[in-house]
C-alpha positions in Angstrom: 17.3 -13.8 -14.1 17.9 -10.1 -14.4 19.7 -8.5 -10.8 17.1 -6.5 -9.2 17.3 -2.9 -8.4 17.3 -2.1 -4.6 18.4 1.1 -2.3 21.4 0.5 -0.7 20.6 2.5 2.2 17.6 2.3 4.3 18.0 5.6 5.8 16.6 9.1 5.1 20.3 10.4 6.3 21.9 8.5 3.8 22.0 8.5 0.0 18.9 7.2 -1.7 21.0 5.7 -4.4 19.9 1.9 -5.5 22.0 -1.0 -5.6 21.6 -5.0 -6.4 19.9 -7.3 -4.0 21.9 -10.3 -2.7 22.5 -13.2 -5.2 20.4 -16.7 -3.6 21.3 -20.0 -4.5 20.0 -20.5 -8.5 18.8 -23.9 -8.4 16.5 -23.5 -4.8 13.0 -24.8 -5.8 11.6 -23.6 -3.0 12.9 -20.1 -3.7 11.6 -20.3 -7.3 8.4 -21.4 -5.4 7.8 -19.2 -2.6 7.0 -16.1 -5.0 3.4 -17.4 -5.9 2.7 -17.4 -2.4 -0.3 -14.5 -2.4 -2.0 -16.0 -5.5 -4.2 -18.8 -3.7 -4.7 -16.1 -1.0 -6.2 -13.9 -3.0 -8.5 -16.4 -4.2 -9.5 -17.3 -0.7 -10.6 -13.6 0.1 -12.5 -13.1 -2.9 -14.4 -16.0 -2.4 -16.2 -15.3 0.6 -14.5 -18.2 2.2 -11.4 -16.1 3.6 -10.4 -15.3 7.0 -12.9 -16.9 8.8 -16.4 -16.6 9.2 -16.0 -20.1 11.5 -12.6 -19.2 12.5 -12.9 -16.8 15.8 -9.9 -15.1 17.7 -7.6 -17.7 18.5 -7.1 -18.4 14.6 -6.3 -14.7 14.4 -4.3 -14.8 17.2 -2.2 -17.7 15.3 -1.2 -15.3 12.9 2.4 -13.2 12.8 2.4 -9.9 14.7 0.4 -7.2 13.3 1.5 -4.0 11.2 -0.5 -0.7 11.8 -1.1 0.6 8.4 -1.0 4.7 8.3 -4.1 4.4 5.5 -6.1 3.0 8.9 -7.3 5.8 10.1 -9.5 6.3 7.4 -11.5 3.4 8.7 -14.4 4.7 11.1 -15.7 1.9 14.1 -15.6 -1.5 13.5 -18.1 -3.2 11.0 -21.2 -5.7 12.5 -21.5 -9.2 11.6 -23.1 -8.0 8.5 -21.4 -7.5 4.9 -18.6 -4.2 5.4 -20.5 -1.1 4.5 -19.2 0.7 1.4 -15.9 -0.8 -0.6 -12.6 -2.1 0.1 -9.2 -2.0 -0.7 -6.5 -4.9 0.4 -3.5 -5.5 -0.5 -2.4 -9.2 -0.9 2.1 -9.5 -0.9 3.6 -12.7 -1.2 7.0 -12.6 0.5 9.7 -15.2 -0.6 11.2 -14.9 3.1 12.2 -18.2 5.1 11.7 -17.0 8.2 10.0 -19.8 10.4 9.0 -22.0 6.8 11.2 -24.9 8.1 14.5 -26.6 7.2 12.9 -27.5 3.3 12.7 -24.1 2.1 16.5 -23.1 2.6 18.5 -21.6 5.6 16.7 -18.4 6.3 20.1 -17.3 8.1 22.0 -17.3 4.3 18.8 -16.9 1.8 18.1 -13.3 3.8 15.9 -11.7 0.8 12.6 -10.9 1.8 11.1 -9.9 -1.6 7.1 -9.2 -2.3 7.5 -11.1 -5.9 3.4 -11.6 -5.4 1.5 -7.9 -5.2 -2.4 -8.0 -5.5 -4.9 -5.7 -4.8 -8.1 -6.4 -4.2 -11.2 -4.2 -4.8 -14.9 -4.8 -3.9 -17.1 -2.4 -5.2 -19.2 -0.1 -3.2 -22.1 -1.2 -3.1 -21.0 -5.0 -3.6 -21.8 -6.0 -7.4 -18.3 -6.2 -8.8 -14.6 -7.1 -8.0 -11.3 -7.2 -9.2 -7.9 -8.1 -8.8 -4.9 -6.7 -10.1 -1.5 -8.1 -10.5 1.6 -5.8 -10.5 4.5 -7.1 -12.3 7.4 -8.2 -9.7 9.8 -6.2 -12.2 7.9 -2.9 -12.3 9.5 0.3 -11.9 7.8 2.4 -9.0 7.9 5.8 -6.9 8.6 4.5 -3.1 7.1 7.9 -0.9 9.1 8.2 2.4 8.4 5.2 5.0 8.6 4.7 8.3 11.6 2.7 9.1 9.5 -0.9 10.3 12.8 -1.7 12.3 12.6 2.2 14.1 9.3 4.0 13.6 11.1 6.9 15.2 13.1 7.0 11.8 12.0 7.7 8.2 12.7 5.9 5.4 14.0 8.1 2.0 11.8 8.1 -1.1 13.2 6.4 -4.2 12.4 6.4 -8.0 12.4 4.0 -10.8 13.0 0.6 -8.3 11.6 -2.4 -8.9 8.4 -2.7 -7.4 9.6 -6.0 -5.6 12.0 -4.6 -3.7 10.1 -2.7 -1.6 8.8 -4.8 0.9 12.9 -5.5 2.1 13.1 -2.1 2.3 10.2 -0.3 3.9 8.1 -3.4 4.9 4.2 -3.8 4.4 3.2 -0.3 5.1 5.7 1.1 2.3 4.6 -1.3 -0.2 0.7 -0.2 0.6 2.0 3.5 0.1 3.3 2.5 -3.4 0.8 0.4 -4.9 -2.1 3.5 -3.3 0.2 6.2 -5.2 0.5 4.5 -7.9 -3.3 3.8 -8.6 -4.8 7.1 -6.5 -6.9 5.1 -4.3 -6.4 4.5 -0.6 -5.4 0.6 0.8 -6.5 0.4 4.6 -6.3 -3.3 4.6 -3.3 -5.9 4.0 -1.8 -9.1 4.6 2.2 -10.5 4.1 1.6 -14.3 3.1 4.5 -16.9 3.1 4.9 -19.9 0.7 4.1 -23.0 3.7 0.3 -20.6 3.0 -0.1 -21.8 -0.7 0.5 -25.3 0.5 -2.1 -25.7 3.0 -4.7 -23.4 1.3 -5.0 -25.6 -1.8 -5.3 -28.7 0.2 -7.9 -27.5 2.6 -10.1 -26.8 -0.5 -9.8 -30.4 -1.6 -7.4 -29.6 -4.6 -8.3 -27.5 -7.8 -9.0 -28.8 -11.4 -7.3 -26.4 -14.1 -7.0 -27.3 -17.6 -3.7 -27.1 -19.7 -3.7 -26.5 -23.4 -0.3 -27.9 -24.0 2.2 -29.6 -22.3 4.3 -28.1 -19.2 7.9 -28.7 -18.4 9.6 -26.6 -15.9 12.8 -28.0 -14.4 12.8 -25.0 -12.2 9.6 -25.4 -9.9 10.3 -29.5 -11.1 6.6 -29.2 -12.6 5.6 -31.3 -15.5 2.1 -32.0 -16.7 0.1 -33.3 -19.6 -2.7 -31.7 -21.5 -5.8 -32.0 -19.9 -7.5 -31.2 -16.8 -5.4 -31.6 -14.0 -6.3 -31.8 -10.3 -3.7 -29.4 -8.4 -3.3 -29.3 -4.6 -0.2 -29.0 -2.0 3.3 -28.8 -3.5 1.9 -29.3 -6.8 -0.2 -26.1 -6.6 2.2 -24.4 -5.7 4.3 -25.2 -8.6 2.0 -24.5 -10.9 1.2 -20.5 -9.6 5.1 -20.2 -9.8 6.5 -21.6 -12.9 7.4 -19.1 -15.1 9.6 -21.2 -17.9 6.9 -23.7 -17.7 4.3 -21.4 -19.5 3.2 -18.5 -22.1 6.6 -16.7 -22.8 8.5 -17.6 -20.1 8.3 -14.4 -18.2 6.6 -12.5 -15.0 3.7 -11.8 -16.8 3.1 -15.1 -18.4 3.4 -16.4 -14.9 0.6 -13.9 -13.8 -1.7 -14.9 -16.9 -1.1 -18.8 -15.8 -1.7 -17.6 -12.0 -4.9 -16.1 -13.2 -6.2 -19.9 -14.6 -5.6 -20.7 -11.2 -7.7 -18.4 -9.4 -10.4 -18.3 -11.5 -11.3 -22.3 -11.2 -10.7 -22.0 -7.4 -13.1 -19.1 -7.3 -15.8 -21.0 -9.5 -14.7 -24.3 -7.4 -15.3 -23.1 -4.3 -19.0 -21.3 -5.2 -20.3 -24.8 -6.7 -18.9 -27.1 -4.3 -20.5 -26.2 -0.7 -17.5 -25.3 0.8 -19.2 -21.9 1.5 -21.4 -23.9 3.8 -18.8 -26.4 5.1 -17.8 -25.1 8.2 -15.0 -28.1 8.4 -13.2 -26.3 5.0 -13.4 -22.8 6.1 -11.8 -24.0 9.5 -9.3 -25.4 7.5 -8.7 -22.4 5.2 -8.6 -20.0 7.8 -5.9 -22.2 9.5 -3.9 -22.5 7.2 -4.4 -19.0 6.0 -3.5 -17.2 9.2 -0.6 -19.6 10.7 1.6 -18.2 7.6 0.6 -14.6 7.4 1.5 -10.9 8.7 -1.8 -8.9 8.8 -2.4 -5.5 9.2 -3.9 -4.2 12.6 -7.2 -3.9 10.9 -7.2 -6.6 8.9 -6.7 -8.7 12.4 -9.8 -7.9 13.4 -12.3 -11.1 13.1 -15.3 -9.2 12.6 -14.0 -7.3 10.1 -12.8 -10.5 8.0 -16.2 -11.4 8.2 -17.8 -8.7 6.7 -15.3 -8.4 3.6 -16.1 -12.1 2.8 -19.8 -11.3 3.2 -19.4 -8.4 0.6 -18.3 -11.0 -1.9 -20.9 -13.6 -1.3 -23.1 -12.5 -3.8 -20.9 -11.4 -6.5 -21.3 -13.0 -9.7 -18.8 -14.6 -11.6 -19.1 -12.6 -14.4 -18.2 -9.3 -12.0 -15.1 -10.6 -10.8 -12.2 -9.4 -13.2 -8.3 -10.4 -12.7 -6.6 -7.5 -14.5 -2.6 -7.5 -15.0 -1.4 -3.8 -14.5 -0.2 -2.9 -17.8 3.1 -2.3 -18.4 6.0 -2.5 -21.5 8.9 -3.0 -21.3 11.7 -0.4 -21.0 14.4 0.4 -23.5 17.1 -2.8 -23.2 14.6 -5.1 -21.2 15.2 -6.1 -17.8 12.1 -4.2 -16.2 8.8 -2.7 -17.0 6.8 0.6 -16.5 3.0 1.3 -16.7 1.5 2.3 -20.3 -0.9 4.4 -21.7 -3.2 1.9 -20.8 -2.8 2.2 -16.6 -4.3 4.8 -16.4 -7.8 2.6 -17.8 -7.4 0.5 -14.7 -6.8 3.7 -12.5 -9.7 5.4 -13.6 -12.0 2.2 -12.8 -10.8 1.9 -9.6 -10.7 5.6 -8.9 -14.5 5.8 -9.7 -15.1 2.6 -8.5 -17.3 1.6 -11.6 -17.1 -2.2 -13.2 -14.1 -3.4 -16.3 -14.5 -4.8 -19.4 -11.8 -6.8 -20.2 -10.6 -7.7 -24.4 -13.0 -11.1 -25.0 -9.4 -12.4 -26.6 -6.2 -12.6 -25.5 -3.4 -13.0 -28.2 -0.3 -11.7 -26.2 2.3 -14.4 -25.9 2.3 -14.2 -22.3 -1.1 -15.0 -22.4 -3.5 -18.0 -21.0 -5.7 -19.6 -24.2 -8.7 -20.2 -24.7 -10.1 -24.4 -23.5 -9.2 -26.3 -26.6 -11.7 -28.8 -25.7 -15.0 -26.8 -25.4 -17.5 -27.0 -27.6 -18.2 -24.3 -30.7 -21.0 -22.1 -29.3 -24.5 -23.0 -31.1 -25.7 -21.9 -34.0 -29.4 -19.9 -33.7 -32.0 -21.6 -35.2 -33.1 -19.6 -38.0 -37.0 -18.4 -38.0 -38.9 -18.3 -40.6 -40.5 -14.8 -41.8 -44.0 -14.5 -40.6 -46.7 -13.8 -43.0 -47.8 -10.6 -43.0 -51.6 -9.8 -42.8 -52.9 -6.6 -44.4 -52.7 -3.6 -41.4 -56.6 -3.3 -40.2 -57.5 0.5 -40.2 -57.4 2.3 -37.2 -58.1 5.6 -35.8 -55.2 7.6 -35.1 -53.2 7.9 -31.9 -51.3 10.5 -30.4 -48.1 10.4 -30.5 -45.8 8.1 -28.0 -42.8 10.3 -26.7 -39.3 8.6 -28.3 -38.2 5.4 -25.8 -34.8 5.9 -24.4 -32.8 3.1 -25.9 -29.7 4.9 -24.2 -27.8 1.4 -21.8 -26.1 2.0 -18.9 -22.7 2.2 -19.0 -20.6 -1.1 -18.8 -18.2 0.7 -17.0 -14.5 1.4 -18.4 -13.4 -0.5 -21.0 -9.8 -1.8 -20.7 -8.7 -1.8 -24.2 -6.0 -4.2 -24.7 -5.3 -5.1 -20.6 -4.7 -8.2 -20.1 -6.9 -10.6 -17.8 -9.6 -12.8 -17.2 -13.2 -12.8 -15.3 -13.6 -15.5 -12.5 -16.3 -17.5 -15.0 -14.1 -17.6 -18.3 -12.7 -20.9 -18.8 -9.1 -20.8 -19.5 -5.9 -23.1 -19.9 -2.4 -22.6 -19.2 -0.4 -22.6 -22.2 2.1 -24.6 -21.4 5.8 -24.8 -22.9 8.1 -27.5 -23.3 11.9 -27.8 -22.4 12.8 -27.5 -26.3 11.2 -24.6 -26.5 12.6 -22.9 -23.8 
């Protein structure tokens, strides 16, 4: 693995030059694992089944200490029972830290990196039709604005350029990395949550596991995941495994890792609207539970009337309207780390205007998740015969109808060549075997 780029000051008063974050041990699986940590999360909000609607405030109270976000102030009272009125913005980080994950996951006293290796962002729509998640790329080059210091608000962090955008959770904490990701798309993020890895565990388990199909065999020795063609029923440790191996599928890189993350969420999002667990208050106990015990939320965020009404915006959502977009980014000259494209600015302007995505209906980047083997060919229309035409009777003339307007609505922006996947597309991992790695 490439060393990541990192400041080696934290300081305004010091030099803003970058430097190498601190090598971990190579082999830790539950290092290699603890970077998918936001993925099952992210499901979990944009499902309606998030945060609570049966939880009250002692599950929120459960959760780490809060972070006051300096977007907040653009939020005005605090929302009814009801669905949030207008949109919303949240940030989802997965943080590799071991920091109160138990004796299994490595000595949080030598493994000190505390990397966001999972950013999402979540946006619902105005008025509620449509959603989407983007992924970021863990090794994408960003602009960090100045921070407050998280260990001395008093202080203020130095801005950086070109720094993996990875990094900056370690260096400015949750409020820096909201700053980033809202520069770097021109939107504002009032809302966000710091999820650990013990999260992913207990999530997929308190959904009663998820079935996602594989196109071809995976063998990761990394995340010590190896499974058969098929459907396969993931839940606990094994879930986790699968929204982190990287060798395992696509290319063997990040963004084959997102496309194969992407699987994920989509059959937990289609799971978790046809199974009644929208309506089993025992599962959304659970999933709150085991949401909050392993999570850092914003001050806002905390709030469990506010949870509430961002799940309600969701409920209704169709399938269809729910997009998971990878930000798009190439590589930069010599590898080792990426920068947005031409087309970023595609996914900025839908969020921006806040209008729906059309995504490519195929996918043939080698990082990318393949269509279900297995599934049927799509039927053939029947094929009508002509009718016979009668002779025209005569009529008396009639004025003339004004021209219809055969002008459709706009689909919204099209993201040529971005890739992703909605919530109701079938898709399968494409999996990799150890002699092709």
């Amino acid at each position: 693995m490439n060393d990541e780029l990192r400041p080696t000051s934290r300081r305004a008063a010091k030099s803003p030059s970058v430097a190498r974050h601190g090598r971990l041990k190579r082999h830790s699986l539950w290092k290699t694992l603890a970077k998918g940590a936001a993925s099952v999360l992210a499901v979990v909000m944009v499902s309606g089944v998030s945060v609570a609607a049966y939880a009250a405030m002692n599950l929120v109270q459960t959760a780490k200490p809060t972070v006051t976000l300096d977007s907040e102030k653009v939020l005005e009272g605090v929302p009814d029972i009801g669905a949030i009125d207008g949109g919303v913005n949240l940030l989802l980080i997965g943080s590799d830290s071991r920091e109160g994950q138990g004796d299994g996951f490595g000595d949080p006293d030598e493994e000190t990196a505390v990397l966001n290796d999972v950013t999402m962002l979540l946006h619902i729509s105005q008025d509620h039709t449509h959603a989407e998640v983007i992924s970021f790329p863990r090794d994408m080059l960003v602009s960090v604005p100045e921070c407050t210091d998280p260990e001395d608000p008093e202080d203020t962090l130095s801005a950086l350029s070109s720094v993996k955008i990875n990094t900056v959770l370690s260096y400015g904490g949750m409020d820096c990395v909201v700053k980033t990701v809202s520069n770097e798309l021109g939107i504002t993020i009032p809302f966000a949550g710091v999820v650990q890895f013990l999260g992913v565990a207990g999530l997929s388990e308190a959904v009663g596991g998820v079935q996602v199909c594989v196109a071809e065999r995976i063998e990761d020795e990394h995340t010590d995941l190896y499974l058969d063609p098929g459907v396969q029923e993931l839940r606990g440790l094994q879930a986790l495994q699968f929204l982190r191996t990287r060798h395992g599928v696509g290319d063997g890189s990040d963004l084959g890792r997102i496309s194969n993350q992407q699987v994920f969420m989509s059959a937990l999002a289609r799971k978790v609207q046809s199974d009644g667990t929208l309506t089993d208050p025992v599962k959304l106990f659970g999933i709150a539970k085991a949401a909050l015990a392993n999570m850092q939320l914003s001050s806002a965020l905390a709030n469990p009337t506010t949870m509430v009404s961002i799940a309600k915006a969701m409920q209704d959502i169709d399938l269809s309207k729910l997009a998971f977009i990878q930000y798009p980014t190439s590589y930069v000259e010599g590898g080792g780390a990426l920068e947005p494209d031409w087309r970023a600015e595609s996914v900025n302007l839908a969020l921006q205007q806040d209008v729906p995505v059309v995504l490519p209906t195929e996918q043939d980047s080698p990082f990318s998740s393949v269509a279900d083997p297995n599934a049927p060919p799509p039927a053939e229309a029947p094929v009508e015969e002509a009718p016979v035409e009668e002779p025209p009777a005569e009529e008396a003339p009639a004025e003339e109808a004004p021209p219809a307007d055969t002008t459709a609505p706009a689909p919204g922006v099209v993201l040529e060549g971005v890739p992703g996947q909605t919530a109701a597309d079938v898709r399968c991992s494409a999996g990799r075997t150890l002699d092709d790695q």
